[in-house]
C-alpha positions in Angstrom: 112.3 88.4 69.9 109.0 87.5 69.0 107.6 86.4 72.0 108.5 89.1 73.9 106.6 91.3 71.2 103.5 88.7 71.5 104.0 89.3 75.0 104.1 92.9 74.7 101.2 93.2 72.1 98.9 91.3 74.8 99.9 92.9 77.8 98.5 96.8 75.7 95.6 94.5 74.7 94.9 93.5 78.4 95.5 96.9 79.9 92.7 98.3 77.0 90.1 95.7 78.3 90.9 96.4 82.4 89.5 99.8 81.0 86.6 99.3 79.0 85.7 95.9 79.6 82.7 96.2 76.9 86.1 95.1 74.9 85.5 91.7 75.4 82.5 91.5 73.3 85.2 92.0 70.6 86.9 88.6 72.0 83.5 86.8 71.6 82.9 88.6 67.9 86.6 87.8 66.8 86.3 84.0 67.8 83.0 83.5 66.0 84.4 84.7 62.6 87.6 81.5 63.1 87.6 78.5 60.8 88.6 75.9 63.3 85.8 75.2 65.5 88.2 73.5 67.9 90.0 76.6 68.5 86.2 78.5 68.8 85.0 76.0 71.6 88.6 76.3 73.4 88.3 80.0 73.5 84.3 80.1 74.3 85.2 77.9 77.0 88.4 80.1 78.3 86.1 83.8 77.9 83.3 82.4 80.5 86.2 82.3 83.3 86.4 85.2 85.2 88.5 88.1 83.6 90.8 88.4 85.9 91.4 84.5 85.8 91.6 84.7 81.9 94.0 87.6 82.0 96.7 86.0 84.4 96.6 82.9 81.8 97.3 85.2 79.4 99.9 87.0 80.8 101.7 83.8 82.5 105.4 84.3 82.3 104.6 80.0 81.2 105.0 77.9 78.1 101.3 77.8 78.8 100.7 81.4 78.7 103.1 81.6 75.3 100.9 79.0 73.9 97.6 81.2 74.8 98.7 84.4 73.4 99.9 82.3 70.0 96.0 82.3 69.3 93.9 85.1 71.5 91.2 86.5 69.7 92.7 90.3 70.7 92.4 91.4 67.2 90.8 95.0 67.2 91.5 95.8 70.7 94.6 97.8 69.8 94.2 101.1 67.6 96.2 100.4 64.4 98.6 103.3 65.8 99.7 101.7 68.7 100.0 98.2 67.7 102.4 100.1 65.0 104.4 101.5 67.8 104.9 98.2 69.7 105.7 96.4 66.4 108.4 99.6 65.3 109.5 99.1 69.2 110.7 95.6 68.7 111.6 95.8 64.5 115.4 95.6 65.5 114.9 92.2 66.1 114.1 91.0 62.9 117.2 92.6 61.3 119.6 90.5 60.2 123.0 90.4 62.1 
């Protein structure tokens, strides 16, 4: 299932950032580089909140939170290799039945 992927993709990103929260400068860096400067002023908005009010959004077992992690800027906060792992650990759901 996808989301729960998304969900679990976020949830290693958020855990990274509890632990070196320098990581967010990555957030800010990551949003600067989008196209859509709706999207930008959305998220520049959402990263002056309080971490800890930011990462229960994202986390937010809510069609809210699903909508969130659709576009977080969390790009980079994962090593390639562990992204990898959590994308092998839910590849059985994209096989066809």
């Amino acid at each position: 299932m996808i989301d729960a992927r998304l969900l679990r993709l976020v949830e290693a990103s958020v855990q990274k950032i509890d632990a070196d929260p320098a990581l967010m400068q990555r957030l800010t860096g990551n949003i600067s580089r989008w196209s859509n400067p709706l999207l930008q002023t959305q998220w520049q908005r959402r990263l002056q909140q309080p971490w800890q009010e930011l990462r229960a959004q994202l986390l937010a077992n809510t069609d809210e939170g699903a909508a969130l992690r659709q576009d977080a800027p969390l790009g980079g906060i994962l090593p390639p290799v562990e992204r990898a792992r959590i994308m092998r650990e839910f590849s059985h759901d994209a096989r066809p039945a």
